[in-house]
PyMOL Python script that loads the backbone (N, CA, C, O; Angstrom):
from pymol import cmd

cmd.read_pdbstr("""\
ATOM      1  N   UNK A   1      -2.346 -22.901   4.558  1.00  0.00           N
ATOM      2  CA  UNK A   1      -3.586 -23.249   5.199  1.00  0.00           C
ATOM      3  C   UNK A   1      -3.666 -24.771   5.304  1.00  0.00           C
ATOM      4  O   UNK A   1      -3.829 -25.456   4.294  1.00  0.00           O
ATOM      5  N   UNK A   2      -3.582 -25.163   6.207  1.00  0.00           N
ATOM      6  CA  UNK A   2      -4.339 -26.727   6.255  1.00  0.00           C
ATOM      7  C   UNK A   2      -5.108 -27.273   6.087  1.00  0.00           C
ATOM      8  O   UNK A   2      -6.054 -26.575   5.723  1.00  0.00           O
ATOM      9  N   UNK A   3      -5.455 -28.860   6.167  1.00  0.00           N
ATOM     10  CA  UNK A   3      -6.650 -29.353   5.493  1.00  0.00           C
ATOM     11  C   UNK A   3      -7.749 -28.793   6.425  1.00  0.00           C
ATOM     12  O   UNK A   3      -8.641 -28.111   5.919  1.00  0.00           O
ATOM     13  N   UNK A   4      -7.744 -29.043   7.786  1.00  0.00           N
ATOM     14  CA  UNK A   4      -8.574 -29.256   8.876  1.00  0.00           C
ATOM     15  C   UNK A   4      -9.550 -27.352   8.460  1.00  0.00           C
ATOM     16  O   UNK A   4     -10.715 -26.961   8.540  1.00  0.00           O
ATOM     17  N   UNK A   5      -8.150 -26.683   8.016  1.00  0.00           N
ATOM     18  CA  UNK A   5      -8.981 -24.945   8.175  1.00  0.00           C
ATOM     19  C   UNK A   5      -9.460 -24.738   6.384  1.00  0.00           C
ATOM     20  O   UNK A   5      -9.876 -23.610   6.117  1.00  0.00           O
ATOM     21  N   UNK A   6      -9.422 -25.551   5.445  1.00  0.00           N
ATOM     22  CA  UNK A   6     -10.312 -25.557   4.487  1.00  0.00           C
ATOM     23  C   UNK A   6     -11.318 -26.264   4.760  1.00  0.00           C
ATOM     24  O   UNK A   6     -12.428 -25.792   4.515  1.00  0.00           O
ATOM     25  N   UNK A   7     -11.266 -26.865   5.024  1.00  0.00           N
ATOM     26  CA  UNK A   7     -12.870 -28.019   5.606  1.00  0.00           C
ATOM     27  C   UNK A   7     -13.723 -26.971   6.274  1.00  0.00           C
ATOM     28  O   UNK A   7     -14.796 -26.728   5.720  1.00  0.00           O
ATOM     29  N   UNK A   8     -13.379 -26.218   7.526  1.00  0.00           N
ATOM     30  CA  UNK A   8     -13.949 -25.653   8.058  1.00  0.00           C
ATOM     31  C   UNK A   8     -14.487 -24.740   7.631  1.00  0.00           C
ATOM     32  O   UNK A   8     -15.495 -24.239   8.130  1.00  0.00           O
ATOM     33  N   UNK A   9     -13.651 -24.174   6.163  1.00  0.00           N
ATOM     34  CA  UNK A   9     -13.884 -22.818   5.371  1.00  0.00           C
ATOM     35  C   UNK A   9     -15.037 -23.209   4.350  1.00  0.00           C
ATOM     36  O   UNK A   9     -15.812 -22.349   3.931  1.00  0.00           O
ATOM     37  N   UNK A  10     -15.127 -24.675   3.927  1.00  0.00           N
ATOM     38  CA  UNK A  10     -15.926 -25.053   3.274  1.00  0.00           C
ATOM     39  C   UNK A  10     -17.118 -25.491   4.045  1.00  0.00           C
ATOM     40  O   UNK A  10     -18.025 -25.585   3.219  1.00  0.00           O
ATOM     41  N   UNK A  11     -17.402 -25.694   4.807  1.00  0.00           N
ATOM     42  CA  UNK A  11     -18.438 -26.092   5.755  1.00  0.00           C
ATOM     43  C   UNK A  11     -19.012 -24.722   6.269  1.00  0.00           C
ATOM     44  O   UNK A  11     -20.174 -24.858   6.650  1.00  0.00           O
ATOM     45  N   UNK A  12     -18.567 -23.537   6.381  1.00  0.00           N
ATOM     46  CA  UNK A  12     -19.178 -22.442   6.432  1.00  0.00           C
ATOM     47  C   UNK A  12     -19.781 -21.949   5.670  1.00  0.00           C
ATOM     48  O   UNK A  12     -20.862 -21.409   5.906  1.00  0.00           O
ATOM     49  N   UNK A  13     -19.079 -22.028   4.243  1.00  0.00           N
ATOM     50  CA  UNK A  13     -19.852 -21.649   2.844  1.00  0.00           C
ATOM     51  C   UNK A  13     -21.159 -22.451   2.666  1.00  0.00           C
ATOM     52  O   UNK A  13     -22.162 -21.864   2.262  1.00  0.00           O
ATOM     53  N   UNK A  14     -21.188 -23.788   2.957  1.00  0.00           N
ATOM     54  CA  UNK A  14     -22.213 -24.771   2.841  1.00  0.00           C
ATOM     55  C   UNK A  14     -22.869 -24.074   3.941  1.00  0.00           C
ATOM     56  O   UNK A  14     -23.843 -23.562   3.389  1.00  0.00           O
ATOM     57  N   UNK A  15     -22.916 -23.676   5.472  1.00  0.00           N
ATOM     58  CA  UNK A  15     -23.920 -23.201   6.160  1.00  0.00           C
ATOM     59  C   UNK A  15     -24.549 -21.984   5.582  1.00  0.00           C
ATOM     60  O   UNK A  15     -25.778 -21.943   5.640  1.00  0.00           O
ATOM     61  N   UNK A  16     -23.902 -20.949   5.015  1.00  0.00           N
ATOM     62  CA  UNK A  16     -24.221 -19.616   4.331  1.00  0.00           C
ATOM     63  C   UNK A  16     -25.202 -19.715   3.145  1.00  0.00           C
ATOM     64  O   UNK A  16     -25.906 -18.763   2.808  1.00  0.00           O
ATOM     65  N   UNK A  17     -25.214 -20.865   2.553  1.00  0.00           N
ATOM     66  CA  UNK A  17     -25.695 -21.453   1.243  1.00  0.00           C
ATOM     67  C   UNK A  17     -27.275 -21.389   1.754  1.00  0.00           C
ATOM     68  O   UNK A  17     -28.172 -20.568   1.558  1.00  0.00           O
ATOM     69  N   UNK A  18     -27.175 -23.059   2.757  1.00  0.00           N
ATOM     70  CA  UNK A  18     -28.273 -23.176   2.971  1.00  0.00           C
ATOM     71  C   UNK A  18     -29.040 -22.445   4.014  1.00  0.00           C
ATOM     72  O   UNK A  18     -29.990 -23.035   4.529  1.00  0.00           O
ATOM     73  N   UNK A  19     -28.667 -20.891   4.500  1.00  0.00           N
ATOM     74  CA  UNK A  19     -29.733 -20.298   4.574  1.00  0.00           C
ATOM     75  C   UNK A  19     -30.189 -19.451   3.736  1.00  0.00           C
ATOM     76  O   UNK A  19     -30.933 -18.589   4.206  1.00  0.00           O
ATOM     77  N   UNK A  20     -29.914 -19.421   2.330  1.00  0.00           N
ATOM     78  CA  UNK A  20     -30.034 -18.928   1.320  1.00  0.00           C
ATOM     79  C   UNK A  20     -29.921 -17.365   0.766  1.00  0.00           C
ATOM     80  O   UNK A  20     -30.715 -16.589   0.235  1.00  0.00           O
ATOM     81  N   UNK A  21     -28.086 -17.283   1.290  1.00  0.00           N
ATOM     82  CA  UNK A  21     -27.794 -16.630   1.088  1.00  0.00           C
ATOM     83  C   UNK A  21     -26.572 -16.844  -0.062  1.00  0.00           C
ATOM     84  O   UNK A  21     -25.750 -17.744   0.112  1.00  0.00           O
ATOM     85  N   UNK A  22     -26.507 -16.030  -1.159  1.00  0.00           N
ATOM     86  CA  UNK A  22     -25.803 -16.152  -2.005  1.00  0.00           C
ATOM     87  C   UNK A  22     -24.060 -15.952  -1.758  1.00  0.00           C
ATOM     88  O   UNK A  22     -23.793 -15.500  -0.644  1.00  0.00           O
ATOM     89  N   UNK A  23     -23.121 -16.172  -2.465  1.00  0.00           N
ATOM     90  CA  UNK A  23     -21.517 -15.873  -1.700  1.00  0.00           C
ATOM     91  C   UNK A  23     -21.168 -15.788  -3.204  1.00  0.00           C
ATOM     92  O   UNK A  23     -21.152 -16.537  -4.180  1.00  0.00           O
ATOM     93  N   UNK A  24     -20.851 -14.286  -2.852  1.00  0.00           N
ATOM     94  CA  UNK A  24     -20.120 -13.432  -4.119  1.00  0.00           C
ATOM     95  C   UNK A  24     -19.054 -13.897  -4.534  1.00  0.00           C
ATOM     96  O   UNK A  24     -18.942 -14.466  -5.620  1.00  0.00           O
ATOM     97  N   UNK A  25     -18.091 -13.704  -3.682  1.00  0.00           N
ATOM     98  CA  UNK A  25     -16.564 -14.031  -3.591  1.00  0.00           C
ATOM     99  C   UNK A  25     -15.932 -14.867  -2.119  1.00  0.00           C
ATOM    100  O   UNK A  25     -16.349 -14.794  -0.963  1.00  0.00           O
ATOM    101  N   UNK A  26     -15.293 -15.305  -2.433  1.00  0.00           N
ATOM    102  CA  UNK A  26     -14.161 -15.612  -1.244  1.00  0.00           C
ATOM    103  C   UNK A  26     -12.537 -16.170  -1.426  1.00  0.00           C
ATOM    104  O   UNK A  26     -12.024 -16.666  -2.429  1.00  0.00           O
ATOM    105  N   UNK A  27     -11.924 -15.898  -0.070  1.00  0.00           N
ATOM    106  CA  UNK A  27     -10.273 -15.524  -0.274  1.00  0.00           C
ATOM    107  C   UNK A  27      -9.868 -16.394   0.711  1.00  0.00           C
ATOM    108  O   UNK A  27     -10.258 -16.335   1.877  1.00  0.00           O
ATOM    109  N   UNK A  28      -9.110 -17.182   0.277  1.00  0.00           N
ATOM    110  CA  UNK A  28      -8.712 -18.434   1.213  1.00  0.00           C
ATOM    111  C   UNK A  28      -7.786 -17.322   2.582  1.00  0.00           C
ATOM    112  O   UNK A  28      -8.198 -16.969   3.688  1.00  0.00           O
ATOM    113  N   UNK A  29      -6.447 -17.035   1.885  1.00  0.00           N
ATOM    114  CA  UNK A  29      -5.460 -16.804   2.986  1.00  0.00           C
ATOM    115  C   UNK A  29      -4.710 -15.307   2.768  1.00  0.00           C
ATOM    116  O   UNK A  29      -4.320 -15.023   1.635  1.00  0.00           O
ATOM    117  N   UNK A  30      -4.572 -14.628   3.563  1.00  0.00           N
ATOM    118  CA  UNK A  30      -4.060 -15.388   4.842  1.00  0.00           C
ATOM    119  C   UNK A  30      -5.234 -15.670   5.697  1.00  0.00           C
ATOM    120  O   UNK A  30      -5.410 -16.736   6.287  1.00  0.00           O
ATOM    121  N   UNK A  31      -6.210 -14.411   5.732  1.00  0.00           N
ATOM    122  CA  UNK A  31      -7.347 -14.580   6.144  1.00  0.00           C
ATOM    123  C   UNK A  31      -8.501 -15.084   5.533  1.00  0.00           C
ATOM    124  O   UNK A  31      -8.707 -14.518   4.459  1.00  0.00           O
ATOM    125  N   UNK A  32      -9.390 -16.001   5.838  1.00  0.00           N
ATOM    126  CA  UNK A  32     -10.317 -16.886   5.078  1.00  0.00           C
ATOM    127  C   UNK A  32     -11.657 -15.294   4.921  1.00  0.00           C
ATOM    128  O   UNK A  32     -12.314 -14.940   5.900  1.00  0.00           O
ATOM    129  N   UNK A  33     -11.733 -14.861   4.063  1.00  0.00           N
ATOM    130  CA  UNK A  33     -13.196 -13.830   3.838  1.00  0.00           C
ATOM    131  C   UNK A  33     -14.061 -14.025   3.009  1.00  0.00           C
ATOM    132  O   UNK A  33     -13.833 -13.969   1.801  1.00  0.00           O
ATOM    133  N   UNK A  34     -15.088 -14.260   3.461  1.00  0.00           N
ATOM    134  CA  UNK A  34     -16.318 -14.570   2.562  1.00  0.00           C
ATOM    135  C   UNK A  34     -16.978 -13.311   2.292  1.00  0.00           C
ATOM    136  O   UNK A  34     -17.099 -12.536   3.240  1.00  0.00           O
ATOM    137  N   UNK A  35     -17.524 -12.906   0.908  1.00  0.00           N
ATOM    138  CA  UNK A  35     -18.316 -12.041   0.496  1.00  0.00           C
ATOM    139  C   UNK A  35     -19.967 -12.497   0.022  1.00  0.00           C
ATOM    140  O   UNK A  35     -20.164 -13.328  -0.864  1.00  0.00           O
ATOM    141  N   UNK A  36     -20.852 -11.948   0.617  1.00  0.00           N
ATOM    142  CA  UNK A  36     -21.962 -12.371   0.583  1.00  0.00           C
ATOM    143  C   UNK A  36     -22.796 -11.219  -0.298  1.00  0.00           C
ATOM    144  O   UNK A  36     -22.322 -10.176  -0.747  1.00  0.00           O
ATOM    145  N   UNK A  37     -23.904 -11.607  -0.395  1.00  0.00           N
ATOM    146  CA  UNK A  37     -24.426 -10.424  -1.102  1.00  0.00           C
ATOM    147  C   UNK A  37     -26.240  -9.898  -0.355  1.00  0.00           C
ATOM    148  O   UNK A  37     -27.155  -9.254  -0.870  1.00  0.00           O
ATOM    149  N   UNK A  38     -26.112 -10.483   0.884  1.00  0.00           N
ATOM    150  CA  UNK A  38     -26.991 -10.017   1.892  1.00  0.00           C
ATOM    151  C   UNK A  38     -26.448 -10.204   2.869  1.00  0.00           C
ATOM    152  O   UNK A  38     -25.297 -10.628   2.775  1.00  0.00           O
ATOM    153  N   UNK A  39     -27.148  -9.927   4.521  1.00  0.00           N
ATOM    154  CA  UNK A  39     -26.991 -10.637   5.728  1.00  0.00           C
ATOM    155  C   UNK A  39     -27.519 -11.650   6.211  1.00  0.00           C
ATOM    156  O   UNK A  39     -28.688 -12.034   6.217  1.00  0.00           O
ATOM    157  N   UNK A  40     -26.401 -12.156   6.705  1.00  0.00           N
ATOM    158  CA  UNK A  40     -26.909 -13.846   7.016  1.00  0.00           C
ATOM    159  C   UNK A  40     -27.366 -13.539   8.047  1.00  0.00           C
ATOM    160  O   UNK A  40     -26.972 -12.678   8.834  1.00  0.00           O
ATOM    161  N   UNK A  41     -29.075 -14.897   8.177  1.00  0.00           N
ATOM    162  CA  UNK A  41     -29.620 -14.506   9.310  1.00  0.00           C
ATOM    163  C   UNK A  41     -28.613 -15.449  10.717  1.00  0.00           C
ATOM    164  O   UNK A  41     -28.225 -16.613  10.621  1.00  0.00           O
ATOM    165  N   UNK A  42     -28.394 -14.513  11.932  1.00  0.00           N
ATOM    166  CA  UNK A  42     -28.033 -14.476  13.029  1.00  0.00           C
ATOM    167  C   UNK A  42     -26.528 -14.202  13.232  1.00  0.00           C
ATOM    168  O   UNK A  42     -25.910 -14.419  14.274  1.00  0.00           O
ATOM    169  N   UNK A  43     -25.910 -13.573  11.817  1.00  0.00           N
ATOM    170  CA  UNK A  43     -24.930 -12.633  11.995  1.00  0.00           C
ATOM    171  C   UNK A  43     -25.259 -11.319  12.347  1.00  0.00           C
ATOM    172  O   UNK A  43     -24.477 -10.434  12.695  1.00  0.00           O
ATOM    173  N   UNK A  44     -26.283 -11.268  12.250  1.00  0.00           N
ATOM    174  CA  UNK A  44     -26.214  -9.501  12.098  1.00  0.00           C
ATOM    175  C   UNK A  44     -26.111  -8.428  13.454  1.00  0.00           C
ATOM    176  O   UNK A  44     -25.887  -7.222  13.559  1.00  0.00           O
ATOM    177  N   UNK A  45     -26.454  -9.753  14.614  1.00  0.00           N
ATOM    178  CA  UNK A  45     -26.094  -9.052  16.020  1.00  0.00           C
ATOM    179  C   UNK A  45     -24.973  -9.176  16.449  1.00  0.00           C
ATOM    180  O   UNK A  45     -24.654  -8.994  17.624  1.00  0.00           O
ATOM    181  N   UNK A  46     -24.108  -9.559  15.389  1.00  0.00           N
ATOM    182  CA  UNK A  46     -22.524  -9.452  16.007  1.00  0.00           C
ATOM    183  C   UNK A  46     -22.086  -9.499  15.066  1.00  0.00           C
ATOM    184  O   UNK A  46     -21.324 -10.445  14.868  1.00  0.00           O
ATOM    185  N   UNK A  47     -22.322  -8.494  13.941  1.00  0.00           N
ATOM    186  CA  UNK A  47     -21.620  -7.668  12.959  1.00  0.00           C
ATOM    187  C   UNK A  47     -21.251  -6.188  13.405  1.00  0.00           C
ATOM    188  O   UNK A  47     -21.951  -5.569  14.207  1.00  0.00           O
ATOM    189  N   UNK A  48     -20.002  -5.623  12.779  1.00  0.00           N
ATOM    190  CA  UNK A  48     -19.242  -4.423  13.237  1.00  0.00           C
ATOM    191  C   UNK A  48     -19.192  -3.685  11.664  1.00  0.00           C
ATOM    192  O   UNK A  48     -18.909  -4.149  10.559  1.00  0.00           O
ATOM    193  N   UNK A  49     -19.475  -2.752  11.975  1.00  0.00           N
ATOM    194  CA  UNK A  49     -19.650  -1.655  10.632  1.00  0.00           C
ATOM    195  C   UNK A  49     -18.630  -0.916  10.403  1.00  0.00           C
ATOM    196  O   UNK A  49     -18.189  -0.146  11.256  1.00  0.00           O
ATOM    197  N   UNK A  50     -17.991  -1.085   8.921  1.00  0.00           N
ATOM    198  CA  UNK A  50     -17.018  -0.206   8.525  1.00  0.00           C
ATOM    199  C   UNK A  50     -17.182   0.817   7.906  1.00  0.00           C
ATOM    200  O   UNK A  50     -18.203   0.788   7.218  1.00  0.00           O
ATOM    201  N   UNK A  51     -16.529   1.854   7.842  1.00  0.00           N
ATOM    202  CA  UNK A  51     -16.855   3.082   7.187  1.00  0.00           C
ATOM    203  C   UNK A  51     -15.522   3.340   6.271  1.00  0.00           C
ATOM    204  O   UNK A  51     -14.372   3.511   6.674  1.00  0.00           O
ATOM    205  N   UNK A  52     -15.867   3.324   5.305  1.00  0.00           N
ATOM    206  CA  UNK A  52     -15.211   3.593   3.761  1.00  0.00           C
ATOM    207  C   UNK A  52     -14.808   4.787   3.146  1.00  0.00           C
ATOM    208  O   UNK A  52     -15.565   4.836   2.177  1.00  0.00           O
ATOM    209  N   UNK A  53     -14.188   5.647   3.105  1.00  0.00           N
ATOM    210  CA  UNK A  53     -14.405   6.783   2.069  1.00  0.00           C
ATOM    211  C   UNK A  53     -13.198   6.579   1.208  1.00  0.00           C
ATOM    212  O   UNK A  53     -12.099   6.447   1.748  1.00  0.00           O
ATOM    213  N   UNK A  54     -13.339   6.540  -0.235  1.00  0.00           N
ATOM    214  CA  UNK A  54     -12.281   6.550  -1.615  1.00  0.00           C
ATOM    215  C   UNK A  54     -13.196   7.580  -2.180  1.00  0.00           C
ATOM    216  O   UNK A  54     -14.421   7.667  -2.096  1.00  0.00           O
ATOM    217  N   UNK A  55     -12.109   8.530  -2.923  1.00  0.00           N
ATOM    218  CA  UNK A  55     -12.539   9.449  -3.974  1.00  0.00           C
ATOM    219  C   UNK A  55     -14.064  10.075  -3.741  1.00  0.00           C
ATOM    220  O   UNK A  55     -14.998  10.263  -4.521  1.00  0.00           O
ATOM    221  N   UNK A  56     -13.873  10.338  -2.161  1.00  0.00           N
ATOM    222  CA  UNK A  56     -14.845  11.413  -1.851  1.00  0.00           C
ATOM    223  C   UNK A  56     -16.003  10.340  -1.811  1.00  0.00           C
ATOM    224  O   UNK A  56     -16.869  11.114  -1.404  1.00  0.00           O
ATOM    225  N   UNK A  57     -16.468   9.492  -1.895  1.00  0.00           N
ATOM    226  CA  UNK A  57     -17.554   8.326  -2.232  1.00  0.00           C
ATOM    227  C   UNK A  57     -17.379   7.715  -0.348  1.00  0.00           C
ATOM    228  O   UNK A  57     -16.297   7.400   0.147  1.00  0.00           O
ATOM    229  N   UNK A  58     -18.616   7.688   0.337  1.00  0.00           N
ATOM    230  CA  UNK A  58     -18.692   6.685   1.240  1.00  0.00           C
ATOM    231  C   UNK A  58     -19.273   5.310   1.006  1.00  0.00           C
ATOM    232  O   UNK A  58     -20.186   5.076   0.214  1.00  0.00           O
ATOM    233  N   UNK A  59     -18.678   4.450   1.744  1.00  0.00           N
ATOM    234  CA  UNK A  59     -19.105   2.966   1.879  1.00  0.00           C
ATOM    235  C   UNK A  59     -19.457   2.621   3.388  1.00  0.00           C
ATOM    236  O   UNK A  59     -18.970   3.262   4.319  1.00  0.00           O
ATOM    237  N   UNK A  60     -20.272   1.642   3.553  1.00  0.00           N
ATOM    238  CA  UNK A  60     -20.717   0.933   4.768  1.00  0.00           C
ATOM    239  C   UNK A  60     -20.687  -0.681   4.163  1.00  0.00           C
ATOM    240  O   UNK A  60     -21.295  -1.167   3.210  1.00  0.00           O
ATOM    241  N   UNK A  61     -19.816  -1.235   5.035  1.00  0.00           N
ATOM    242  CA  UNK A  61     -19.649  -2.717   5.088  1.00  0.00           C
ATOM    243  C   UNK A  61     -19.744  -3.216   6.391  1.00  0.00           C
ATOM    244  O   UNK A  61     -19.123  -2.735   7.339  1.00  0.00           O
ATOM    245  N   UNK A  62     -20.717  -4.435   6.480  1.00  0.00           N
ATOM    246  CA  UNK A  62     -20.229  -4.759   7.859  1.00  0.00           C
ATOM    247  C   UNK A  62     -19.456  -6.151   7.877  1.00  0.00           C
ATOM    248  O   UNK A  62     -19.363  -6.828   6.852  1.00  0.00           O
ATOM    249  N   UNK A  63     -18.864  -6.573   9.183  1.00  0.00           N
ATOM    250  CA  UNK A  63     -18.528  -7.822   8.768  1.00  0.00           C
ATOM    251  C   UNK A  63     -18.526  -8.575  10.034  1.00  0.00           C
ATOM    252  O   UNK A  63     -18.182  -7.970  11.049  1.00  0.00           O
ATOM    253  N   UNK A  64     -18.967 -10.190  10.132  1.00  0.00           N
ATOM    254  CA  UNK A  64     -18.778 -10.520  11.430  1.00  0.00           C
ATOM    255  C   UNK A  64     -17.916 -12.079  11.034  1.00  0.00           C
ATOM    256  O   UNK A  64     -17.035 -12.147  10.177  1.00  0.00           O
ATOM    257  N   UNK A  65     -18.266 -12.928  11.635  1.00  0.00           N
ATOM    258  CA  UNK A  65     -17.060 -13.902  12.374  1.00  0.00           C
ATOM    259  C   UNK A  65     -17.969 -15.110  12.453  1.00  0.00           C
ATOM    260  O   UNK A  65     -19.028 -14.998  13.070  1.00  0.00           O
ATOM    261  N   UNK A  66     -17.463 -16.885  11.561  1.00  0.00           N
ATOM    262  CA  UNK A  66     -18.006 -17.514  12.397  1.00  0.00           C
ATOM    263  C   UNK A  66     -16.959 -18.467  11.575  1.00  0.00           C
ATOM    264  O   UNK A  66     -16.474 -18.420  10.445  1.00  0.00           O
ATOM    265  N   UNK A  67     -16.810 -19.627  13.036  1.00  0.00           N
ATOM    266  CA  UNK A  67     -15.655 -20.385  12.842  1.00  0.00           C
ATOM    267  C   UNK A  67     -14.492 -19.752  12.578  1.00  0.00           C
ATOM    268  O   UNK A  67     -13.673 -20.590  12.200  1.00  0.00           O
ATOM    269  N   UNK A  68     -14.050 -18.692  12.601  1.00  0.00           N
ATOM    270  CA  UNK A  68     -12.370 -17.963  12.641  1.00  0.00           C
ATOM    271  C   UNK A  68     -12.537 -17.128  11.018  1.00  0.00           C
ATOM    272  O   UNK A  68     -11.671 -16.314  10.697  1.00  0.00           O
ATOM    273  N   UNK A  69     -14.025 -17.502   9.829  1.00  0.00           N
ATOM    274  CA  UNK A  69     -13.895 -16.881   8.909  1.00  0.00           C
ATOM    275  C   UNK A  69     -14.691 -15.720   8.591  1.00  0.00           C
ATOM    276  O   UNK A  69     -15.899 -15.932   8.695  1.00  0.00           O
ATOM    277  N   UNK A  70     -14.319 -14.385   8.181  1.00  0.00           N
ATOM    278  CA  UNK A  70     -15.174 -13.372   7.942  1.00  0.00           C
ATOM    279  C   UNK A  70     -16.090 -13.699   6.679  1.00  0.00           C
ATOM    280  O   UNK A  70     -16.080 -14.170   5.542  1.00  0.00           O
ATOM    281  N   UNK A  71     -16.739 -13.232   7.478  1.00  0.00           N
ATOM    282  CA  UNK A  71     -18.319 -12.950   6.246  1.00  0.00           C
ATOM    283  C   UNK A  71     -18.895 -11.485   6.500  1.00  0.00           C
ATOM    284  O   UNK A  71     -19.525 -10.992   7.436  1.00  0.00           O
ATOM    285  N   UNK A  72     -18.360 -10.922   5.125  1.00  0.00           N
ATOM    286  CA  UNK A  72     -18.602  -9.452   4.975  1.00  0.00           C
ATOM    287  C   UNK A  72     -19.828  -9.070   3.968  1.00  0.00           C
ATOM    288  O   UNK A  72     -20.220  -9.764   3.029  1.00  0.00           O
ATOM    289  N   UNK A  73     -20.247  -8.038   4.304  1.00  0.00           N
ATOM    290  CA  UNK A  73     -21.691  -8.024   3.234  1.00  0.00           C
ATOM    291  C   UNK A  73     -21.839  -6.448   3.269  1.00  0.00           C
ATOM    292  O   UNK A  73     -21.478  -5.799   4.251  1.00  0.00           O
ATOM    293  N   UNK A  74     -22.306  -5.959   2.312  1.00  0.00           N
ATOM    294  CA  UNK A  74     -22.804  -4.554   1.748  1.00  0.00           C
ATOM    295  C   UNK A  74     -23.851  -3.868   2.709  1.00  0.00           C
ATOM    296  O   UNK A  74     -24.671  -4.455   3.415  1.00  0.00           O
ATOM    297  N   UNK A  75     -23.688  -2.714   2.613  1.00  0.00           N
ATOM    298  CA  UNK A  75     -25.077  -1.586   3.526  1.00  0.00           C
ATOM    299  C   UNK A  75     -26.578  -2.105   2.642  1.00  0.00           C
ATOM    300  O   UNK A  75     -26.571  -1.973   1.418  1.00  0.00           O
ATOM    301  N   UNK A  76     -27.726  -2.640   3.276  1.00  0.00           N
ATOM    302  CA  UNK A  76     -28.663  -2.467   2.472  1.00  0.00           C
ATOM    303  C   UNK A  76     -29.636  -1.178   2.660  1.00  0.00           C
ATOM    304  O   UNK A  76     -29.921  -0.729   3.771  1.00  0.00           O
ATOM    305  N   UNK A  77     -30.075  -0.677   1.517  1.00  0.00           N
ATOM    306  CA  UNK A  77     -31.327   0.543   1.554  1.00  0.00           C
ATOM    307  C   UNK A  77     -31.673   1.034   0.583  1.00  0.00           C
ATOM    308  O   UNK A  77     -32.553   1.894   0.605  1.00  0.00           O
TER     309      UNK A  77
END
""", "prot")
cmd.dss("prot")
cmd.show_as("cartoon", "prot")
cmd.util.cbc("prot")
cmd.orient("prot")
């Protein structure tokens, strides 16, 4: 990964922050993925929903895209 695409990876986390949303986890490479622990506001109209099933158990994740890095977040209800 290069400098120019950590900067960018870090400058996303700093936008995610200050709309005060918390960031669980994140994974530099190959793909940069951020884990959040809500939805960030003005991702959520261009988030894509995954559907999960392990050991008979379903999951819903969605995840969308900004600056080239995913930011994935949990079903809320």
């Amino acid at each position: 990964m290069t400098t120019a695409e950590r900067v960018m990876f870090n400058e996303v986390i700093h936008q995610i922050k200050s709309c005060g949303v918390n960031v669980v986890s994140k994974y530099l490479a190959p793909t940069p993925v951020i884990t959040v622990d809500r939805p960030v506001p003005g991702l959520i109209d261009k988030a894509i929903s995954l559907n999960e099933r392990v050991n008979g158990l379903n999951r819903v994740v969605f995840a969308a895209r900004i600056s080239g890095v995913c930011v994935k977040w949990g079903a809320t209800e």
